[in-house]
C-alpha positions in Angstrom: -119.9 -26.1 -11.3 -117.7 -29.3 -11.4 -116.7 -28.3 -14.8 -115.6 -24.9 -13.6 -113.1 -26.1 -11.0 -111.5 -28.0 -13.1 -110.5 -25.3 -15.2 -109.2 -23.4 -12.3 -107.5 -26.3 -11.2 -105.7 -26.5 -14.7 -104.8 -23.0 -14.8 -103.6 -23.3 -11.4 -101.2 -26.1 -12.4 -100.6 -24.7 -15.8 -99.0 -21.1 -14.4 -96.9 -23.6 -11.9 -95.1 -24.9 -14.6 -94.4 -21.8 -16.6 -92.8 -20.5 -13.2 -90.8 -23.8 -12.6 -89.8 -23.4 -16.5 -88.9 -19.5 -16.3 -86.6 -20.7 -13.1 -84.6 -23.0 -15.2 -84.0 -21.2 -18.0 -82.7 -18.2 -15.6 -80.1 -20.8 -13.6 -79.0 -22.1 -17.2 -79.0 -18.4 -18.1 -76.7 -17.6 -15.1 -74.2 -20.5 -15.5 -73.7 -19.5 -18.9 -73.0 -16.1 -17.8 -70.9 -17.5 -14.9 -68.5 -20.1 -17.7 -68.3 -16.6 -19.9 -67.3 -14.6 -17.0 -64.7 -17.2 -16.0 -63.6 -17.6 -19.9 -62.8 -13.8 -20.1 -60.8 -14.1 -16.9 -58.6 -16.6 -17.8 -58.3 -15.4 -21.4 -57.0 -11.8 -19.8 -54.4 -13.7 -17.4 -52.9 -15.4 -19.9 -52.7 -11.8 -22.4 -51.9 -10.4 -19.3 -48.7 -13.1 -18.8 -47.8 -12.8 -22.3 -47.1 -9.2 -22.1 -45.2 -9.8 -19.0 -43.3 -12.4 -20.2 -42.2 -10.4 -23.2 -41.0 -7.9 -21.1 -38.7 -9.8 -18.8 -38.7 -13.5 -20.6 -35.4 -12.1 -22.3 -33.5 -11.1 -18.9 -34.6 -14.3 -17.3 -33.1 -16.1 -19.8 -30.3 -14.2 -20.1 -29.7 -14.4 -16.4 -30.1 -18.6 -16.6 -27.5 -18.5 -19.8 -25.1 -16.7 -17.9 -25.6 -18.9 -14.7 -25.4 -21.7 -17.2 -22.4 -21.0 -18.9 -20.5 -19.4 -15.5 -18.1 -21.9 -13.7 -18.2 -22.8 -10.2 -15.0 -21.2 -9.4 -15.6 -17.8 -10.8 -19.5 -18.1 -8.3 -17.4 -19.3 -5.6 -15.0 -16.2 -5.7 -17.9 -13.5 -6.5 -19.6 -15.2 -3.3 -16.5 -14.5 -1.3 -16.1 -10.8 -2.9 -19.5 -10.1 -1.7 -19.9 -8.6 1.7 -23.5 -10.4 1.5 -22.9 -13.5 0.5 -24.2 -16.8 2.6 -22.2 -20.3 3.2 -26.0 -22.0 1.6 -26.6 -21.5 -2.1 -30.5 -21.6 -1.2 -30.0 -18.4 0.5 -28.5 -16.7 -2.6 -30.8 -17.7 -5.6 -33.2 -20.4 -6.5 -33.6 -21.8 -10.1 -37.6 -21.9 -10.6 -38.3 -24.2 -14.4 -42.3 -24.0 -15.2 -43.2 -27.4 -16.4 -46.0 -25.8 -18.8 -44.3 -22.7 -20.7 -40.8 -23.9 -20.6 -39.6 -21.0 -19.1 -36.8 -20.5 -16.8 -37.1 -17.9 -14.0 -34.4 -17.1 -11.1 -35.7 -15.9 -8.1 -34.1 -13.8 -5.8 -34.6 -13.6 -1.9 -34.8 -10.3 -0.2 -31.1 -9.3 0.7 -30.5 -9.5 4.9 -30.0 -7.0 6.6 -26.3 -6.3 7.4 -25.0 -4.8 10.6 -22.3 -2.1 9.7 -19.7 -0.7 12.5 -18.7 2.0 12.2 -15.6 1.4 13.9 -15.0 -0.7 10.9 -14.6 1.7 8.4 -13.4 5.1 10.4 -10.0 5.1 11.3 -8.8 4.2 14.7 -8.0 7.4 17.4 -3.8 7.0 17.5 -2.9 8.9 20.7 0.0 8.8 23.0 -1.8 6.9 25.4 -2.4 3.8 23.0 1.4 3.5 22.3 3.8 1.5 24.2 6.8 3.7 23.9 9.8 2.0 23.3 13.3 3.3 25.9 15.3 6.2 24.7 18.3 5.0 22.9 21.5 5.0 23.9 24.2 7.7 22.3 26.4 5.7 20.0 29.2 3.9 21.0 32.3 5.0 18.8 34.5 2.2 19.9 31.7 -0.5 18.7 32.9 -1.9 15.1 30.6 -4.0 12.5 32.1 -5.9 10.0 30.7 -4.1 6.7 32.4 -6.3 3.9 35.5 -6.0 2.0 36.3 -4.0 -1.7 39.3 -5.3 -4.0 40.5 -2.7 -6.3 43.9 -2.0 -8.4 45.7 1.5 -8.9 48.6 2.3 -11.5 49.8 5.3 -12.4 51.6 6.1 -15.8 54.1 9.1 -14.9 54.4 10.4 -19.0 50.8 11.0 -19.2 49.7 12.0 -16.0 47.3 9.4 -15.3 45.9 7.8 -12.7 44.2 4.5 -13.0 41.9 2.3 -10.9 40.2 -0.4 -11.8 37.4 -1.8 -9.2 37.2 -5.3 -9.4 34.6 -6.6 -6.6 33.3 -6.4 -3.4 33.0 -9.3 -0.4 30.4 -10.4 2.0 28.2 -6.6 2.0 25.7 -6.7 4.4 22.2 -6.7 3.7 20.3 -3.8 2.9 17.0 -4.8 1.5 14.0 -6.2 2.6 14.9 -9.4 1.1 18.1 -9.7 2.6 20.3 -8.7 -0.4 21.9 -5.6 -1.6 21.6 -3.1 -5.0 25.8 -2.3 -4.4 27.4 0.5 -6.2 30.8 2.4 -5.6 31.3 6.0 -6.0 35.2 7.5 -6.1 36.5 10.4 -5.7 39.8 12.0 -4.9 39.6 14.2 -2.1 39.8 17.3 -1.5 38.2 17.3 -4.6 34.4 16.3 -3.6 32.7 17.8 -7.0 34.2 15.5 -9.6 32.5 12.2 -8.4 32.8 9.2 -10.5 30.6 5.4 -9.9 30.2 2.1 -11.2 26.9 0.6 -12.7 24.6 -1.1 -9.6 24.8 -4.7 -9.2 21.3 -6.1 -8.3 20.6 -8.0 -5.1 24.1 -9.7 -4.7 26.1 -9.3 -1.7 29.2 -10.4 -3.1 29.0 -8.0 -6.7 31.9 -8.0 -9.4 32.2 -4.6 -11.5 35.9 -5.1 -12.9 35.2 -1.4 -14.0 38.2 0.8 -14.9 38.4 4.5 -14.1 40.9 7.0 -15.3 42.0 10.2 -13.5 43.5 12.7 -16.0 46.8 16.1 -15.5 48.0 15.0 -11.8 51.6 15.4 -11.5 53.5 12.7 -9.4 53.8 15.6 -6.4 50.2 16.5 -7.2 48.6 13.3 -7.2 50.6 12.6 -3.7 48.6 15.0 -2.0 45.2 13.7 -2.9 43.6 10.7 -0.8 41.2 7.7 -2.7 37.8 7.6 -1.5 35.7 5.0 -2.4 32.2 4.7 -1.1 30.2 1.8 -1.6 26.3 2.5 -1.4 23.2 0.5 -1.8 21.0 2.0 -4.4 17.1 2.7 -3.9 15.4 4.1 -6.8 12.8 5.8 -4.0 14.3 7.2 -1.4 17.9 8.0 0.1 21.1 5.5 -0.8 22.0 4.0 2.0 25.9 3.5 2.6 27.1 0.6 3.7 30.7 1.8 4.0 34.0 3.5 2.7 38.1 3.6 1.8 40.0 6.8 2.6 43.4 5.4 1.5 46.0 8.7 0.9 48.3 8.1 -1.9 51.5 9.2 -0.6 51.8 5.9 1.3 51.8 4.4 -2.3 54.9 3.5 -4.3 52.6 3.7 -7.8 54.2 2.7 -10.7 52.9 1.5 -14.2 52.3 -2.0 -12.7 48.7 -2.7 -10.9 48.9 -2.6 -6.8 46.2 -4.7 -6.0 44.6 -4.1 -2.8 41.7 -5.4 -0.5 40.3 -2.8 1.9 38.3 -3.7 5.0 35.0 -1.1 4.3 34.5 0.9 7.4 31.3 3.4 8.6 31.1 6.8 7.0 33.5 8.8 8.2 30.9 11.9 7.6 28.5 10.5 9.6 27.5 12.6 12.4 25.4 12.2 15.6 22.2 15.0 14.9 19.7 13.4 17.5 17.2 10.3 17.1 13.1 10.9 16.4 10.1 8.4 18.0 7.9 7.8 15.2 4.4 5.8 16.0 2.9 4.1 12.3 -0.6 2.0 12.4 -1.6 0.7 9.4 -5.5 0.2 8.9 -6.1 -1.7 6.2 -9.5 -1.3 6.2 -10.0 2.3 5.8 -6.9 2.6 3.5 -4.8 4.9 6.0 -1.9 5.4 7.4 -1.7 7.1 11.0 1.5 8.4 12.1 2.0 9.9 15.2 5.5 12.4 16.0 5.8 12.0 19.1 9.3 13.1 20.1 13.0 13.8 19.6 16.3 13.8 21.5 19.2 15.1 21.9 18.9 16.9 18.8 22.0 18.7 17.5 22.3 22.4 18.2 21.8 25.1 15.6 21.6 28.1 17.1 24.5 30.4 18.9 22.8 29.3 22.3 23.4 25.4 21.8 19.5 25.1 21.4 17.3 24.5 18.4 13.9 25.6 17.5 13.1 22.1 15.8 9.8 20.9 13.5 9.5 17.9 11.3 8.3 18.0 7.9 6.9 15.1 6.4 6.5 14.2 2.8 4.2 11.6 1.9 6.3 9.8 -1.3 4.7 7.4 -4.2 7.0 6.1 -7.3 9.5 8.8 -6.2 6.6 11.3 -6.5 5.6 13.6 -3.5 2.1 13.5 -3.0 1.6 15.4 0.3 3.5 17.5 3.1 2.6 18.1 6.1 4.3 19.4 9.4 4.2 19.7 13.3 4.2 23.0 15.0 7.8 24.7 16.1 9.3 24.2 19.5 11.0 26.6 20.7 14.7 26.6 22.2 14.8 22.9 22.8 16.9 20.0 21.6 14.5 17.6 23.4 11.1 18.4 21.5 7.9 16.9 22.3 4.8 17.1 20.0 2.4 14.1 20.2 1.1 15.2 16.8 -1.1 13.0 14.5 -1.7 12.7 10.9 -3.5 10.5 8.6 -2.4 9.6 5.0 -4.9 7.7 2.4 -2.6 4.4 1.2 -4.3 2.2 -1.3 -3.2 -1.5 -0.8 -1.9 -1.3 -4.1 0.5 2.0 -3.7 2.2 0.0 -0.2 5.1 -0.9 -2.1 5.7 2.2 -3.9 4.8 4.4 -0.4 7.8 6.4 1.3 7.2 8.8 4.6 10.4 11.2 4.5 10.4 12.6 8.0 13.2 16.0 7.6 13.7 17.7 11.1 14.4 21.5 10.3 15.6 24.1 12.4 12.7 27.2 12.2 15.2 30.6 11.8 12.8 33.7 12.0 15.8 35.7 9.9 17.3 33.3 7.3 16.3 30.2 6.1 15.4 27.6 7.9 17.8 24.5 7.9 17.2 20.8 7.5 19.2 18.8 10.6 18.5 15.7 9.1 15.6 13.0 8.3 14.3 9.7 8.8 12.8 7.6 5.8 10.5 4.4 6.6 9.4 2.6 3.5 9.0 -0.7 2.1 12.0 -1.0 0.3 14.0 0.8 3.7 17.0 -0.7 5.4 17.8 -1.1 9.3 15.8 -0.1 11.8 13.8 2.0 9.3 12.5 -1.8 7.5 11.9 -3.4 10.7 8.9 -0.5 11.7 7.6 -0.7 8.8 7.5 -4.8 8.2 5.8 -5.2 12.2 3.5 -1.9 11.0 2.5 -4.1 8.4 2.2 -7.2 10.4 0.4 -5.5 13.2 -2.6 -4.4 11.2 -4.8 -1.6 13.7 -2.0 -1.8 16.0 -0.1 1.8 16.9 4.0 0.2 16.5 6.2 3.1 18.0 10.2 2.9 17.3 13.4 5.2 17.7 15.2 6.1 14.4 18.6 7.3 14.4 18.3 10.9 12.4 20.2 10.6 8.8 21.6 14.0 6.9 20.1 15.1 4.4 
């Protein structure tokens, strides 16, 4: 009996080893699954960073080379051309190196979120109410006098041939016409009556004092002839966009000369144009908005406006042509008043400028009489440019200074 409990006690202890021995061969079993489990994870992440890296490894280090190779001035200047660029260079990129591939990487934040007003971007609302509207000018005084310069010339005339010569030699202390306080002079002659055969001398550019010493010949006047005609000489400063402006003229009949094959030289004090007539002045109201690109113009009124109809009234509108390099690139007009030499409109329009195209940009304002039965006719026009004289220069130079700001002047209306 001994003997037998024993064996049982030896089995007992025999099948608690094979258990403890079946345990550690499953916990080896599982830790080698575990280490191949963990193998086969990290070999797919690194096939799995490969492939990504072949994919964007060349734009990354594209993107460094460039950074690399770009100089601090040109980032500094495409910072500033940015609307979202930062005063902190953290805030616009940051330069990540990986210590164990080698490879560069830039990282870039999230943009911010930007704010837009719409008042920004839309042009400002140009009404009457915005303007400060300048007092109605006065009619012109015809005893004021401005000193316009002086033009030297020479005439001969050569009795056996008939010929009248005249040599202009210079000009004196012109006044300036240009926005940069110079001139473009030129002279055109004539010899009244005769206004079709029109003669002129080559433009002298910005000089205020110009020397032509350009000869001119007038051809078949008889002495008795030639005494009835009178010189005219008009001197003009040139603009290549718009109107010439004069500056002033010489009416000198030639029956009060004793001509003769010698040169008279004479120095003639230049005096307003004599054609110049009174037609009305036009309020005009520009804003520049630079943002936006526009041009607002508002026509807000005339006066005193000369009278084209049988009735000493006039049924006025204004056309406007929108000028660039001499080329008209829109028209527009305000409605037709009717019997009225004192119009008011209080119209607005809007015109797309480029900050490039200011220079070359011309608003031709023509005031026309509307005629249900003929055609209408043109009373005269206004013209406000860069390259403008007068009155015409100073709107549009405090326009341009006054960015936003409606600027609203009198202009004195020109014929056509």
């Amino acid at each position: 009996m001994f003997l037998a409990t024993v064996d049982s006690g030896l089995e007992t202890n025999k099948g608690h080893g094979i258990l403890e021995v079946e345990h550690v061969i499953i916990v080896f079993a599982s830790a080698v699954c575990l280490v191949t489990v963990l193998t086969l994870c990290g070999w797919c992440r690194k096939l799995f960073q490969k492939s990504s890296g072949n994919k964007n490894g060349s734009y990354d280090d594209n993107v460094v080379d460039s950074l690399k190779h770009e100089t601090p001035t040109s980032r500094i200047a495409s910072r500033l051309s940015s609307p979202l660029s930062h005063s902190s260079s953290d805030d616009s990129l940051t330069r990540i190196t990986s210590p164990g591939h080698g490879r560069r990487t830039i990282r870039f934040p999230s943009p911010p979120e930007v704010g837009v007003d719409v008042l920004q971007i839309q042009p400002e609302k140009h009404s009457p109410d915005d303007v400060i509207i300048p007092p109605e000018p006065a009619l012109p005084d015809p005893t004021r006098k401005e000193y316009l310069g002086q033009i030297i010339f020479s005439l001969k005339y050569d009795s056996q041939s008939m010929t009248l010569g005249l040599k202009i030699m210079k000009a004196t202390k012109l006044p300036a016409k240009d926005f940069s306080g110079t001139s473009d002079p030129f002279v055109k002659i004539c010899l009244l009556p005769d206004k079709k055969h029109k003669m002129e001398t080559r433009v002298k550019r910005k000089n205020l004092n110009p020397v032509w010493n350009e000869y001119f010949m007038f051809e078949g006047f008889p002495h008795s002839k030639l005494m009835q005609r009178t010189l005219c000489l008009q001197v003009l400063d040139y603009d290549r966009f718009s109107r010439n402006d004069p500056i002033g003229d010489v009416r000198l009949p030639l029956e009060n000369l004793n001509l003769g094959p010698e040169p008279i030289v004479l120095s003639k004090e230049l005096q307003p144009s004599s054609k110049a007539e009174y037609l009305g002045d036009l309020l005009l109201s520009m804003s520049y908005q630079p943002t936006a690109n526009r041009i607002n113009i508002l026509v807000m009124k005339a006066a005193r406006l000369k009278a084209m109809d049988i009735t000493g009234k006039t049924d006025p509108y204004v056309k406007i042509y929108f000028m660039q390099g001499g080329k008209r690139i829109e028209k527009k007009k305000t409605t037709i008043k009717k019997r009225i030499r004192d119009p008011v409109w209080n119209e607005s329009f809007i015109f797309n400028v480029t900050v490039e195209k200011l220079r070359d940009t011309s608003f031709n304002f023509i005031v026309m009489d509307y005629d249900r039965i003929t055609q209408n006719e043109a009373i005269g026009q206004v013209t406000l440019s860069y390259r403008s004289s007068g009155a015409s220069l100073q709107h549009w130079t405090e326009m341009m200074n006054n960015p936003r700001r409606p600027i609203a002047k009198w202009h004195k209306i020109q014929e056509v």
